[in-house]
C-alpha positions as CSV (number, residue, x, y, z in Angstrom):
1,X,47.9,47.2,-93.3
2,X,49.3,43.7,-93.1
3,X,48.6,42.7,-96.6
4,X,44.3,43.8,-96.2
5,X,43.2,46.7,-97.9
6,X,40.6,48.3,-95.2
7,X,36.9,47.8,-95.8
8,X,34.4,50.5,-95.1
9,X,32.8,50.5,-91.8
10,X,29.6,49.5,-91.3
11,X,29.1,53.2,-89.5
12,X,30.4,55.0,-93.0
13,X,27.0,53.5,-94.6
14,X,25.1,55.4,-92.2
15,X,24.1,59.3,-93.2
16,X,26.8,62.3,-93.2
17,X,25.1,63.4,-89.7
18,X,26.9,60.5,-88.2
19,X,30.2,61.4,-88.5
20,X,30.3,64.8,-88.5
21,X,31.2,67.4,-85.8
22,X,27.4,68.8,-85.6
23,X,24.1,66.8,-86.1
24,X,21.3,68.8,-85.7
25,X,19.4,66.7,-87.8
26,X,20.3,63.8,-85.4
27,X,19.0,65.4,-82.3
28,X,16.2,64.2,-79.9
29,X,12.9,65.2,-81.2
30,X,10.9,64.7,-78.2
31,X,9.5,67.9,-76.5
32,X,11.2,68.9,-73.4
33,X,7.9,69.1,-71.6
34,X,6.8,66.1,-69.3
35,X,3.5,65.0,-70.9
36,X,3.0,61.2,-70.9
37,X,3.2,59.9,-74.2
38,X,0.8,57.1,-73.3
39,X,-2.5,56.8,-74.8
40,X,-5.0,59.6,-73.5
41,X,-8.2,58.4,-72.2
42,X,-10.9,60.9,-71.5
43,X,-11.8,60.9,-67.5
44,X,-15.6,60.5,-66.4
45,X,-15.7,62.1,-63.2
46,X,-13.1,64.2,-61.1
47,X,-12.5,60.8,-59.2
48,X,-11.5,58.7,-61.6
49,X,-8.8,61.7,-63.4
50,X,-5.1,60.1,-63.1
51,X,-2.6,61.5,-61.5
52,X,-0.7,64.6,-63.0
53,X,2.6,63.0,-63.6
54,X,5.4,64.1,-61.7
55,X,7.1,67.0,-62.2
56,X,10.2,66.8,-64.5
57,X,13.9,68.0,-62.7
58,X,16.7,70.0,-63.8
59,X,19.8,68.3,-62.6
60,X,23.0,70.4,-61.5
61,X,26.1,68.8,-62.7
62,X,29.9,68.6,-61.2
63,X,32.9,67.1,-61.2
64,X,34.0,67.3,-65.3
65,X,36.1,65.5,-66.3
66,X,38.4,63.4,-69.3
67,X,41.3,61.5,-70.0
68,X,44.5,63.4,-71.3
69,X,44.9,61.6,-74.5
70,X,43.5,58.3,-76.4
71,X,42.7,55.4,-73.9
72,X,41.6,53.0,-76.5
73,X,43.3,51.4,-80.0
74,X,43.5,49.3,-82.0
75,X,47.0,49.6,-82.9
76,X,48.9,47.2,-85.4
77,X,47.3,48.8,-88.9
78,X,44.1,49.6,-87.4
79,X,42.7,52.1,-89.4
80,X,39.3,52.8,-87.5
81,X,38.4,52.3,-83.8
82,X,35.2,53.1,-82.1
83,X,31.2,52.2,-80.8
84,X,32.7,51.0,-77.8
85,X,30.8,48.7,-75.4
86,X,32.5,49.1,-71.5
87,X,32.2,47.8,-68.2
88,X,33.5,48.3,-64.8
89,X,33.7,45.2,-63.6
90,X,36.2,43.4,-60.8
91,X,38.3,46.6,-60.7
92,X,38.9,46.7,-64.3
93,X,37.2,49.0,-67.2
94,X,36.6,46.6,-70.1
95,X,36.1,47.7,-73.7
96,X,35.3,45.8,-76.7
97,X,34.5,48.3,-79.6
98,X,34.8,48.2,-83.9
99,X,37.7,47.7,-85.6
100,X,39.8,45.9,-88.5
101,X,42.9,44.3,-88.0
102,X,44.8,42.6,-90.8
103,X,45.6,39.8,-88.7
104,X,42.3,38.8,-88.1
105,X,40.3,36.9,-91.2
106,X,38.3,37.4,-93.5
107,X,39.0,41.3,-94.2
108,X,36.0,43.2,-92.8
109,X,34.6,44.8,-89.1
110,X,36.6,42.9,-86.2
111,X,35.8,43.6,-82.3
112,X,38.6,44.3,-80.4
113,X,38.8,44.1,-76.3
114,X,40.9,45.6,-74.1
115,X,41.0,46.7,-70.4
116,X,42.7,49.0,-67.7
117,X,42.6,49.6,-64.4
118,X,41.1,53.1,-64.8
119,X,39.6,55.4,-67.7
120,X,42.4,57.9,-67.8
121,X,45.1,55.8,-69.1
122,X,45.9,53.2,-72.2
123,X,44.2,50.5,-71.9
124,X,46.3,47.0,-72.8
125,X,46.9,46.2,-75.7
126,X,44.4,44.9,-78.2
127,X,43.3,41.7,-78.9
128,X,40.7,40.9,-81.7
129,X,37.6,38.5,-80.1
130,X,35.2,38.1,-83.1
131,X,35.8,38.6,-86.3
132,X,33.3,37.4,-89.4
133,X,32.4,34.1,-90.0
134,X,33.4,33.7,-93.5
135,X,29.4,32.4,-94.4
136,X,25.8,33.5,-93.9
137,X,24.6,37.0,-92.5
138,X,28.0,37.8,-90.5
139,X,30.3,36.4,-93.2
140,X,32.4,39.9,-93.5
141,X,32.0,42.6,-90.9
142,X,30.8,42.6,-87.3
143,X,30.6,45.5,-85.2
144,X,28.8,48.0,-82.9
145,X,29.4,45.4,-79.6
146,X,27.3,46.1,-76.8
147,X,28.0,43.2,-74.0
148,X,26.3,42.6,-70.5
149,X,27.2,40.0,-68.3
150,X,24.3,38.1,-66.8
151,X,24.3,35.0,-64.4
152,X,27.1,33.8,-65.1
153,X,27.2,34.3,-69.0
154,X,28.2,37.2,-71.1
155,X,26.6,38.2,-73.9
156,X,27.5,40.6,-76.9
157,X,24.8,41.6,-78.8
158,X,26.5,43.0,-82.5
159,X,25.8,44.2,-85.9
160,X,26.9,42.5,-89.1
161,X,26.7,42.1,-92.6
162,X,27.7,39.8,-95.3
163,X,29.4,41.7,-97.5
164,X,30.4,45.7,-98.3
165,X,27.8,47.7,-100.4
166,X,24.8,45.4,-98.1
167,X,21.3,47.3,-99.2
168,X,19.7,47.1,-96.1
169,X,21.8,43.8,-95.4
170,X,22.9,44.8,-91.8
171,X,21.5,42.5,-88.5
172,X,21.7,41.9,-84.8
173,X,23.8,39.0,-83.9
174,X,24.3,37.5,-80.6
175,X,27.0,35.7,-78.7
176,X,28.3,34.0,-75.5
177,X,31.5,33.9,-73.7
178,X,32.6,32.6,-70.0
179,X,35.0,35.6,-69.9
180,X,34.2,38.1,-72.5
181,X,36.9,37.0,-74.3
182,X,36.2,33.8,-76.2
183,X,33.6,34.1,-78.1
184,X,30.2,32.0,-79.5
185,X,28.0,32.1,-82.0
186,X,24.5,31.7,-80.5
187,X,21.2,31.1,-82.2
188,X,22.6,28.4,-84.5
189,X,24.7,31.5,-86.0
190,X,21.7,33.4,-87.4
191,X,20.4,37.0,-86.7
192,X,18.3,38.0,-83.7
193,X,16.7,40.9,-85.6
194,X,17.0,41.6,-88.7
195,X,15.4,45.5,-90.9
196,X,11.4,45.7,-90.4
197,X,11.3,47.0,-94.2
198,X,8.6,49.2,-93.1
199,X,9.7,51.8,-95.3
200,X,12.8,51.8,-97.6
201,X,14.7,54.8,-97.6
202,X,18.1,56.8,-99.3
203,X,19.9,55.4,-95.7
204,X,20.5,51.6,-96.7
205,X,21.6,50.7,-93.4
206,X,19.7,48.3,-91.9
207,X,19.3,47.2,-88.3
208,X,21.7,47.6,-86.0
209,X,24.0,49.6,-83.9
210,X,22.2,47.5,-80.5
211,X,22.7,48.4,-76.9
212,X,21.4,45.4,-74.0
213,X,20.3,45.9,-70.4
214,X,19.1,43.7,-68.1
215,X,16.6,44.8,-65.6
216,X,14.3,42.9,-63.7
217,X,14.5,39.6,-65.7
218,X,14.0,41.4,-68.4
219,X,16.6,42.0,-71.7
220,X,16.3,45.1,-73.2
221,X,17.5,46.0,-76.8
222,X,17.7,49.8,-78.3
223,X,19.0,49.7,-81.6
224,X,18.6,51.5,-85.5
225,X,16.9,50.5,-87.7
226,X,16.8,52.9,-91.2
227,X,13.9,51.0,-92.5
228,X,11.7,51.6,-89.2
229,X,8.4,53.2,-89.4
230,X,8.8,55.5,-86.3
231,X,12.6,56.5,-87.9
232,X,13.3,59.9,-88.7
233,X,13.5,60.5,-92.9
234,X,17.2,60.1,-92.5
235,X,17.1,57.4,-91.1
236,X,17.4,58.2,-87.3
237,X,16.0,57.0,-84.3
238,X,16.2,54.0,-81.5
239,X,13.6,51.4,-81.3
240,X,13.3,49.0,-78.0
241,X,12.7,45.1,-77.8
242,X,12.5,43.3,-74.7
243,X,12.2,39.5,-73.9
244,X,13.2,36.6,-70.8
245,X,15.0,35.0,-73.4
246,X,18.7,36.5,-74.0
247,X,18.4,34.9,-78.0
248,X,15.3,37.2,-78.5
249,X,13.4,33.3,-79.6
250,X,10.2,34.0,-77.3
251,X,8.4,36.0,-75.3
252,X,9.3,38.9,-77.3
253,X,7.5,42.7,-76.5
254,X,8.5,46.1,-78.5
255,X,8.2,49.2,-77.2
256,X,4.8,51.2,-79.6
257,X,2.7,54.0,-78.4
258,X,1.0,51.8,-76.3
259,X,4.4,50.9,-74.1
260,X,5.3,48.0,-74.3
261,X,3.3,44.3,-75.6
262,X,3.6,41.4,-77.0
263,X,4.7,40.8,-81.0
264,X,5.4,37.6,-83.0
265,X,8.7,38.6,-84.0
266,X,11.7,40.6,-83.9
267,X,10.9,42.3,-87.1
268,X,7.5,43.7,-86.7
269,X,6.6,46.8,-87.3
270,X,8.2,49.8,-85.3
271,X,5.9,52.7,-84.6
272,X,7.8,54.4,-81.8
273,X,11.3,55.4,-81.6
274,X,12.4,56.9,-78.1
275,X,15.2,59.3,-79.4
276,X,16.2,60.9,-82.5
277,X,20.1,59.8,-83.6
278,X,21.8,56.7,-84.4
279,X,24.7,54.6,-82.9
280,X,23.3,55.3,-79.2
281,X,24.0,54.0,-76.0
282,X,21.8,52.9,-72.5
283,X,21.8,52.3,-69.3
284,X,19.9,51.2,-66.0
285,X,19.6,54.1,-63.5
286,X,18.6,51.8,-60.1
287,X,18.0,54.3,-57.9
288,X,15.7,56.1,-59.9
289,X,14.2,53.4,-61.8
290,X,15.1,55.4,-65.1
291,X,17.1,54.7,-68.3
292,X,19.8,56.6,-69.3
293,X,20.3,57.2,-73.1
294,X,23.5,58.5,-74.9
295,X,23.4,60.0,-77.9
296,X,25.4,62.5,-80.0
297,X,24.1,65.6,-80.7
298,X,25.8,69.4,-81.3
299,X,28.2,70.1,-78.4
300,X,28.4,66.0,-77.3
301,X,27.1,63.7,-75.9
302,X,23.7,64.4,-74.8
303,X,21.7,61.9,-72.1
304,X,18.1,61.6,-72.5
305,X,16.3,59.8,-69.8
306,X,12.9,57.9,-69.6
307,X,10.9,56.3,-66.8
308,X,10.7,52.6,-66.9
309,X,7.5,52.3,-68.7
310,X,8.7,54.9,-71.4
311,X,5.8,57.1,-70.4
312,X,7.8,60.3,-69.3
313,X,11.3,61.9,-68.9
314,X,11.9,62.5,-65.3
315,X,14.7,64.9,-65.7
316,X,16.2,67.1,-68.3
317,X,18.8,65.8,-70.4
318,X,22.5,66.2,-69.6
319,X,24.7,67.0,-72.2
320,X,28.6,65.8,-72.0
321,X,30.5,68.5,-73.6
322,X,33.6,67.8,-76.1
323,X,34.4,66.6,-79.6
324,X,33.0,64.1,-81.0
325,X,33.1,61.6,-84.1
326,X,30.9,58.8,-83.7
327,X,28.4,56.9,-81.3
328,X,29.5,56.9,-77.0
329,X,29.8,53.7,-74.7
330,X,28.3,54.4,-71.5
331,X,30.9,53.2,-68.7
332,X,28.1,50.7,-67.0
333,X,28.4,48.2,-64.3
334,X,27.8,44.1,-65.8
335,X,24.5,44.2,-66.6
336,X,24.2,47.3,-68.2
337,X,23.2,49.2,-64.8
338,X,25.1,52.8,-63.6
339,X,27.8,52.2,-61.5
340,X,26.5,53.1,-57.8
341,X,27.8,56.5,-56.3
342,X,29.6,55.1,-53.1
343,X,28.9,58.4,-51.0
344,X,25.8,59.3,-52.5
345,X,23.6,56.3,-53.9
346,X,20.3,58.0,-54.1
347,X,21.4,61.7,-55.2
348,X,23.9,61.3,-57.6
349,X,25.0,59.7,-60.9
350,X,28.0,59.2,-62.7
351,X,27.8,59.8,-66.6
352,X,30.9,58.9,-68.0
353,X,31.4,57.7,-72.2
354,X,34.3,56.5,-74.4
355,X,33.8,57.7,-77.8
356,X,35.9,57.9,-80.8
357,X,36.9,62.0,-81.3
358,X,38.8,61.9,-84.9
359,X,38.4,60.8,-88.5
360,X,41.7,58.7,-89.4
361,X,43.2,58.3,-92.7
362,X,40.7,55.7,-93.9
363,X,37.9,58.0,-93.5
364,X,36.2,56.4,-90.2
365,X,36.4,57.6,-86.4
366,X,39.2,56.9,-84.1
367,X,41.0,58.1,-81.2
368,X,39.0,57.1,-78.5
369,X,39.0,59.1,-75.2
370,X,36.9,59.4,-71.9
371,X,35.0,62.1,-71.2
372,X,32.4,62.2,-68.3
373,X,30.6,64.5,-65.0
374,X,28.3,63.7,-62.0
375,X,24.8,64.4,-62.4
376,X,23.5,65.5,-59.2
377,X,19.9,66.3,-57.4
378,X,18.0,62.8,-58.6
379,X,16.1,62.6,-55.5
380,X,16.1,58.8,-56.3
381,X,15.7,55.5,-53.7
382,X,12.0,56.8,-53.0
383,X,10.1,53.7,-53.4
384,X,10.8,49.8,-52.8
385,X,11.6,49.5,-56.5
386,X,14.3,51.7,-55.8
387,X,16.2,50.3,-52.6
388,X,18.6,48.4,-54.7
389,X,20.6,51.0,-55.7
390,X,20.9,51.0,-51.0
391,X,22.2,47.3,-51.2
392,X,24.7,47.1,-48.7
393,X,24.7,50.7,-47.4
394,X,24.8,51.1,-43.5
395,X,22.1,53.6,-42.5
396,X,21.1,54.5,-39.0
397,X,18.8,52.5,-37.2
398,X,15.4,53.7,-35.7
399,X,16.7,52.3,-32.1
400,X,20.1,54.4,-32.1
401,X,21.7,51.3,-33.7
402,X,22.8,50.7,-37.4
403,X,21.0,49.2,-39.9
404,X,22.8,47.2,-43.4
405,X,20.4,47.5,-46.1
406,X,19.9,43.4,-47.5
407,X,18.2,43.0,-50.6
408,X,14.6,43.9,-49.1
409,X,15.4,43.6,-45.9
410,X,17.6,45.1,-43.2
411,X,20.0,43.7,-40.5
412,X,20.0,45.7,-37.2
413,X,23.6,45.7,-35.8
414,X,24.1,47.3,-32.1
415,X,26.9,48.1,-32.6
416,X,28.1,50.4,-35.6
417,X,31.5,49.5,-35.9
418,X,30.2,45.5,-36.9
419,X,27.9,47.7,-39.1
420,X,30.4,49.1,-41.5
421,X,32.2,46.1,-41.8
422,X,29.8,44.1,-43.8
423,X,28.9,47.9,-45.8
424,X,29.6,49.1,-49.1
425,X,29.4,52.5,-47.8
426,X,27.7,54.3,-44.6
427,X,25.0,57.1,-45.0
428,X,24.9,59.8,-42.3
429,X,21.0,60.1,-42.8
430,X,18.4,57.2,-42.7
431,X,16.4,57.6,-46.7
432,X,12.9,57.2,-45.9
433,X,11.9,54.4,-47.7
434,X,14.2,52.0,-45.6
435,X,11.2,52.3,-43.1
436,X,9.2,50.4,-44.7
437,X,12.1,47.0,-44.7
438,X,11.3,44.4,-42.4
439,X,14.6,43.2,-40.3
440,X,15.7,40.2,-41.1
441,X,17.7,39.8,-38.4
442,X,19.3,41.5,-34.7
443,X,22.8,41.7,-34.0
444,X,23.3,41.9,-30.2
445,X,26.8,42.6,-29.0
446,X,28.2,39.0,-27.5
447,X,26.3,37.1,-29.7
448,X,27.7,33.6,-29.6
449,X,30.2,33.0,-32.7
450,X,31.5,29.6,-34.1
451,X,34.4,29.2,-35.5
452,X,34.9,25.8,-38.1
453,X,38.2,23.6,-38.0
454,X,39.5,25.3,-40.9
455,X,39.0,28.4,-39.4
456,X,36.0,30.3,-40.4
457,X,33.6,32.1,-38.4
458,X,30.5,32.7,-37.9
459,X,27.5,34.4,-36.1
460,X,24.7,32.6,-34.5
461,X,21.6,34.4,-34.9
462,X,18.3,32.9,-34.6
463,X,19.5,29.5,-34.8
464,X,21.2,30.5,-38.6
465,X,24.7,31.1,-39.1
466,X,26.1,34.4,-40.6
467,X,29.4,33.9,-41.5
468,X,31.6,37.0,-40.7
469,X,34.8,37.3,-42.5
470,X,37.5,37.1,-39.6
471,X,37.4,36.2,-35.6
472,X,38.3,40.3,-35.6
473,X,34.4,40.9,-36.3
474,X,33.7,38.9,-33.8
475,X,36.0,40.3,-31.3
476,X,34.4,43.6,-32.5
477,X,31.1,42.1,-31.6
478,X,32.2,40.9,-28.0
479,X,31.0,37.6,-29.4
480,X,32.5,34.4,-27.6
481,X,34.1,32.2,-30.5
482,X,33.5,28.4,-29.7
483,X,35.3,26.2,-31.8
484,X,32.6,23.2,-33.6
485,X,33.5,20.0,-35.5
486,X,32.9,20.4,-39.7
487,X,29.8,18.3,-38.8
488,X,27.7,20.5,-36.7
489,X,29.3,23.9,-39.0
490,X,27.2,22.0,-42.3
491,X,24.3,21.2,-40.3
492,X,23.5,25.2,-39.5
493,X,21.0,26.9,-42.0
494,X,22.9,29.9,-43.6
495,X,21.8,33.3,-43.2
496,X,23.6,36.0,-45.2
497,X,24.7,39.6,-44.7
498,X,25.2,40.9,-48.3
């Protein structure tokens, strides 16, 4: 153990249900029907009556799968790994996740990172990032990372306590990194939320165990809290926070039985909790305007969903079969969002975890392994809020030709074969709601390309200049390259095709 006796986990001071096989107690307590959980207001007239909501779908799932062995570890004298955070980012899956390595100072939680080119094999190995800060409300342990990289910046959102034995004592941290590797301390080093004390219970937690997503501006924090009003008598269930502000400083809204609105602090009361179970997991679905929740129950991991405004649950939940020993990390894309289906963007969704599947010889959960399916029938990119999860698909045009979705807007291409180069992916059928996209631009074969003295090339379109990526797209075009001076290539106004 390289001279440091291991600590107990921050997880091993939650209840029994965490870390054992079943966890009935720790299962989602909301009815399986669809009824809004909004407030109810009593309808005057037949006229005014809203809406039934929409009905709630059973999605078919395919494609099972998981790795062959452990893909994550600490290794050294690691005695614990697991509550992995992951992306898929720039052809890499990265993991950062819970552990304690001698070598890293003071003795207590460390987050380790690693990464591999897919989720079936070891990852590289390990390298500690954070550790505790030796002072104030991180001084020992820090765990349970859940990063998102937004604009530029990454941020890892963690849990952490001063000391072992903490009544109550654990609280959201946050930090920032160019590269998800080096790490810092943000908000002068102090927590972003810390327990509500609403009600003090046997669980002596705290707050923590945090999961961020970023949608629409907006960062969203799930996270436990034992001392939560809304929590389960054990101790259970997920509260949310939003705000513009990444530190959680202003502008802050938590989720109550109203939705969501405004509150003066992190640590206000919390009424509402959106799923029964502790060290969970979320995610963005963009095509259905849903989120995605992990959590572990009986059989594995089971995925709740919820609409945006956290009124409903458009679909059944999904349960990821196999064993089991602490919290999942949803495989998401940077900002928290679910990876796109290349072939099927608006029908299909890929659930895949990492979680850790044994207790090691210090008593805490290890052994982490990938486990994952498809869920299938979502019926999603229906309305304009939807279209993103479209970006960069080639669909076919109204006018026999080929349209590139763009944001929210569309560029018409005569020909398809220009089409597909500046495509993620090509859809045989046209989704409906593409109709309703302007076009931001026409593509006529032979339109006039410019080429710059160091070579690159470029459409003229409506007196704009879409850059292409080689003269081949313009041959493909029939386009007529004329070569300009690096004077009259700044002085177009850029269009853009992706």
């Amino acid at each position: 153990m390289g001279g440091v006796s291991p600590r107990r986990p921050l997880s091993v001071l939650l209840a029994a249900c965490v870390l054992v096989g079943t966890v009935t107690g720790c299962e989602n307590s909301v009815e399986s029907g669809s009824m809004s959980l909004a407030p109810t207001r009593t309808a005057t007239s037949s006229s005014s009556a809203p809406a039934p909501p929409p009905q709630k779908l059973v999605l078919a799932v395919d494609k099972p799968r998981q790795s062959p062995g452990v893909v994550v570890a600490g290794g050294a004298d690691a005695p614990y790994n697991y509550a992995p955070s992951v992306l898929r980012e720039g052809g890499r899956i990265r993991a950062w996740w819970c552990s304690q390595l001698g070598s890293a100072q003071p003795g207590g939680d460390d987050i380790l990172y690693s990464e591999g080119p897919t989720l079936d094999a070891a990852f590289s190995a390990a390298a500690p990032v954070f550790s505790g800060s030796h002072s104030g409300f991180d001084a020992m342990h820090v765990c349970d990372p859940s990063v998102i990289h937004v604009g530029g910046t990454y941020y890892m959102y963690y849990t952490a306590a001063s000391r072992d034995n903490h009544a109550n004592g654990s609280a959201v941290g946050v930090a920032t990194s160019p590269d998800g590797v080096v790490w810092t301390r943000a908000n002068n080093g102090q927590p972003i939320i810390v327990p509500s004390n609403d009600v003090l219970r046997e669980n002596t937690y705290g707050a923590g165990q945090q999961s961020a997503v970023h949608v629409d501006g907006w960062f969203y924090l799930m996270f436990t809290d034992t001392t939560g009003r809304g929590a389960q008598p054990n101790g259970a269930g997920q509260f949310v926070l939003r705000s513009r502000d990444p530190l959680f400083g202003k502008g802050v809204q938590a989720l109550g039985d109203g939705g969501m609105a405004p509150v003066a602090s992190t640590n206000r009361p919390r009424a509402r909790s959106v799923v029964e179970a502790f060290s969970a997991d979320w995610m963005w679905i963009d095509a259905v305007s849903a989120f995605a929740i992990a959590h572990e129950t009986d059989a594995g991991t089971t995925v709740t969903f919820w609409d945006k405004d956290f009124t409903r649950h458009p679909f059944d939940p999904v349960l990821i079969p196999g064993v089991w020993r602490e919290g999942p990390g949803l495989v998401r894309t940077a900002e928290g969002h679910a990876p796109i289906d290349p072939a099927d963007p608006c029908g299909r969704v890929s659930l895949d975890v990492l979680r850790a599947t044994a207790i090691g010889a210090a008593g805490a959960p290890t052994d982490i392994r990938h486990f994952g399916l498809d869920a299938v029938g979502l019926r999603g990119c229906a309305t304009t809020a939807e279209v993103g999860a479209l970006n960069g698909y080639t669909v076919p045009s109204p006018e026999n030709t080929a349209d590139v979705v763009v944001g929210d807007k569309v560029v018409r291409f005569e020909r398809r074969s220009v089409a597909v180069k500046f495509s993620r992916g090509v859809l045989a059928e046209r989704p409906a709601v593409v109709d309703s996209l302007p076009v931001a631009v026409r593509v006529p074969a032979g339109a006039q390309a410019v080429r710059a003295p160091d070579g690159e090339v470029g459409l003229v379109l409506d007196d704009k200049l879409w850059i292409v990526d080689s003269a081949e797209v313009a041959a493909l075009n029939s386009s007529p390259v004329k070569d300009v001076t690096a004077g009259q290539w700044a002085r177009y106004e850029r269009g853009r095709f992706s």
